[in-house]
C-alpha positions as CSV (number, residue, x, y, z in Angstrom):
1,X,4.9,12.1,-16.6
2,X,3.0,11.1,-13.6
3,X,-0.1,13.0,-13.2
4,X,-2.8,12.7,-10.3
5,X,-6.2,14.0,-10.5
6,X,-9.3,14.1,-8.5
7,X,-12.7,14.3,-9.7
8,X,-15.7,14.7,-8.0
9,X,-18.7,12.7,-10.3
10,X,-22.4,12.3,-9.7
11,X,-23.2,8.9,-8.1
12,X,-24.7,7.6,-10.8
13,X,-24.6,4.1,-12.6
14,X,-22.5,4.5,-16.1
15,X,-20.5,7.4,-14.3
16,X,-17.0,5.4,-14.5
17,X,-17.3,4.0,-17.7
18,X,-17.6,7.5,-19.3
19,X,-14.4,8.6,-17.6
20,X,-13.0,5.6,-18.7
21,X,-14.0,5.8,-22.2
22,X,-12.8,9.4,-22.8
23,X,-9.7,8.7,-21.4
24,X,-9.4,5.0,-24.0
25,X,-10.7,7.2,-26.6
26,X,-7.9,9.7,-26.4
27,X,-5.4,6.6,-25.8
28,X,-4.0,8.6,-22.4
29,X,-2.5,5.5,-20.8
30,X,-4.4,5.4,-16.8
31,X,-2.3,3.9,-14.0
32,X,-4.3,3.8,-11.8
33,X,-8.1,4.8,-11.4
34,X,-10.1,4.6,-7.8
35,X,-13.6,5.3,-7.4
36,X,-16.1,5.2,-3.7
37,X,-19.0,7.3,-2.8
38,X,-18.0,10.7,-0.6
39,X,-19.7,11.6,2.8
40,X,-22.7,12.4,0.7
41,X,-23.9,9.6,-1.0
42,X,-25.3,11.5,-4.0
43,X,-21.3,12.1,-5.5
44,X,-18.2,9.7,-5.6
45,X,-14.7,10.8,-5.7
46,X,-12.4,9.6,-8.4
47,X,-8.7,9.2,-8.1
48,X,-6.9,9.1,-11.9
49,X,-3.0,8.3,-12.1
50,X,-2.2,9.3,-15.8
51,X,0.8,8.9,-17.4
52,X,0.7,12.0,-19.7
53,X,3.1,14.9,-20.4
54,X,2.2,17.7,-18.2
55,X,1.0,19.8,-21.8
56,X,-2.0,17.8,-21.8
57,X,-3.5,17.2,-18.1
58,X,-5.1,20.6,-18.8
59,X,-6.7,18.6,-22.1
60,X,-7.5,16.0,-20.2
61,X,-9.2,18.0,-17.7
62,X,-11.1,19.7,-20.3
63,X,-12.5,16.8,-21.8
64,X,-13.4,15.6,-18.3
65,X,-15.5,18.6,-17.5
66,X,-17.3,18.4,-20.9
67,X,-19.0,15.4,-19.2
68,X,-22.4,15.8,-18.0
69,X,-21.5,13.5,-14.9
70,X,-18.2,15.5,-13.7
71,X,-19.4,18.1,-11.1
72,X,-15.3,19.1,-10.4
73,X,-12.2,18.4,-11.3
74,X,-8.6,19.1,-9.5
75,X,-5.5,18.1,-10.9
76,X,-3.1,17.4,-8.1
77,X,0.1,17.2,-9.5
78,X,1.4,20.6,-8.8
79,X,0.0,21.0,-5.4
80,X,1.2,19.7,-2.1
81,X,-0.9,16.3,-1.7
82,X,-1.5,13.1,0.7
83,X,-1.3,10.2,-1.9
84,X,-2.2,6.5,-0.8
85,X,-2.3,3.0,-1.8
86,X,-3.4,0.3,-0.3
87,X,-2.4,-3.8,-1.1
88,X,-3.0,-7.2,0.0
89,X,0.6,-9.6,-0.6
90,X,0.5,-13.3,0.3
91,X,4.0,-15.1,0.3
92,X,4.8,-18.4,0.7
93,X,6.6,-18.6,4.5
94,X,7.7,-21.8,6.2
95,X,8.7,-21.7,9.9
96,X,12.0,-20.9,8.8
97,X,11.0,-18.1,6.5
98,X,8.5,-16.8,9.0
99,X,11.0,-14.9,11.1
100,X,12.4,-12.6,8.1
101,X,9.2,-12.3,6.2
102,X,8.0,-10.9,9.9
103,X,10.8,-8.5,10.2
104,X,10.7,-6.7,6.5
105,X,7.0,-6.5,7.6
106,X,7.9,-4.3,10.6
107,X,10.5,-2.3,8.5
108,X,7.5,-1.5,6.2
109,X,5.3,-0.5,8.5
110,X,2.8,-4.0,7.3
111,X,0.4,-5.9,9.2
112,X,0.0,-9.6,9.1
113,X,-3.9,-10.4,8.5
114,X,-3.8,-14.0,7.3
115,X,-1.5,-17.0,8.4
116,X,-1.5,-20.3,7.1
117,X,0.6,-23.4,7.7
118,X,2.7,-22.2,4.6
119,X,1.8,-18.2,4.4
120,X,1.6,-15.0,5.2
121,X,-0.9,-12.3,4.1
122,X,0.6,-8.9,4.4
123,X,-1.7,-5.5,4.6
124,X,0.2,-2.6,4.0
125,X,-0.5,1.3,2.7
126,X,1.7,4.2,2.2
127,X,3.1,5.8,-1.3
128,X,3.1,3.9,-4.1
129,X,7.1,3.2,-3.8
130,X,6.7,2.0,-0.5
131,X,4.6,-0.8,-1.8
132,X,7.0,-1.2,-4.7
133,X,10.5,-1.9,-2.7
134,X,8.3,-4.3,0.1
135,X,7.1,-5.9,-2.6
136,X,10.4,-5.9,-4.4
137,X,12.0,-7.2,-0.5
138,X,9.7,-9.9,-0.2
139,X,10.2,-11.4,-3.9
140,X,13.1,-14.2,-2.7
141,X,10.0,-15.7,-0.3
142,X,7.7,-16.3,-3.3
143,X,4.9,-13.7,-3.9
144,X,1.7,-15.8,-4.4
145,X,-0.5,-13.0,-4.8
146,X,-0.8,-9.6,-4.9
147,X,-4.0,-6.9,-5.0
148,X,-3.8,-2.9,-4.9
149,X,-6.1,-0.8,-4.7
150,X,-4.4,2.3,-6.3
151,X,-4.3,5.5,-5.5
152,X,-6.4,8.0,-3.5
153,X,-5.0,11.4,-3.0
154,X,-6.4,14.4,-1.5
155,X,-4.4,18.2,-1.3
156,X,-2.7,18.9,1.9
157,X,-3.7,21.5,4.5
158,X,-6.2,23.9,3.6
159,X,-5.9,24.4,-0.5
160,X,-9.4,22.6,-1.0
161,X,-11.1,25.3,1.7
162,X,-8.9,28.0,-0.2
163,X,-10.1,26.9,-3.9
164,X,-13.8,26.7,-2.6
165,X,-14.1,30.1,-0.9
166,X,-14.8,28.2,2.4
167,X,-13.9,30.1,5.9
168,X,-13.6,28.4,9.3
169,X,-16.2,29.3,11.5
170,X,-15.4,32.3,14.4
171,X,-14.7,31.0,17.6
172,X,-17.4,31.5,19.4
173,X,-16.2,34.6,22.2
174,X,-15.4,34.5,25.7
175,X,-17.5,37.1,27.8
């Protein structure tokens, strides 16, 4: 099963490949595994896609905390989140293939950032099967390439401010 969770590391060199070796060691299977520094530059957030049965994310978890490098972990899965990819897709596109290659781009919601005489280089983000079916729409043009960055997620509304004990601050009063 599908599993997403975020974990919030020191910025420190070494940091990913001890997530990464503890998840190899345990042979959990990673799908996808993003990394970048937060707005404070002395953490980086870490997005893991796992394909484990849901009895052992709480294992995983575990074992993640047991590293001196994890500060918090916060396994998505179950909770209402905003999941994102982002990916890069150069087809081969003729002047003749230009016109539909243009129009599945629209349909998708993609953004042309590269043309050549004989391609196209597509930008496009949303959920992962999003970039799946344009992908899967643009094979008869020829895919030449194809980069993703995989997935970032973050809980929607206000469970992180919940799970933290954080309160807005009062409105400041009208006399």
């Amino acid at each position: 099963m599908r599993n997403v969770i975020s974990i919030k590391v020191q910025n420190v060199p070494g940091v990913l490949s001890h997530v990464a070796g503890l998840l190899a060691s345990r042979a959990f299977n990673v799908d996808s595994l993003t990394v970048c520094a937060t707005d404070d530059p002395k953490f980086s957030r870490m997005t893991v896609v796992l394909d484990v049965e849901p009895e052992l994310v709480g294992q995983v978890e575990s074992q993640l905390r047991k590293l001196v490098t994890v500060v918090e972990t916060t396994n998505l899965s179950n909770v209402p989140h905003v999941e994102r990819e982002l990916a890069l897709i150069r087809v081969v596109a003729t002047p003749r293939e230009r016109l539909s290659a243009l129009e599945l781009a629209e349909i998708f919601r993609a953004r042309v950032v590269d043309v050549a005489p004989n391609s196209l280089l597509f930008e496009i983000s949303g959920r992962c099967s999003k970039l799946d079916a344009f992908i899967e729409a643009l094979a008869p043009l020829q895919i030449v390439s194809v980069a993703r960055s995989g997935s970032i997620a973050s809980a929607r509304g206000d469970y992180d401010l919940k799970r933290k004990g954080i309160a807005p601050k009062p409105e400041p009063r009208a006399d």
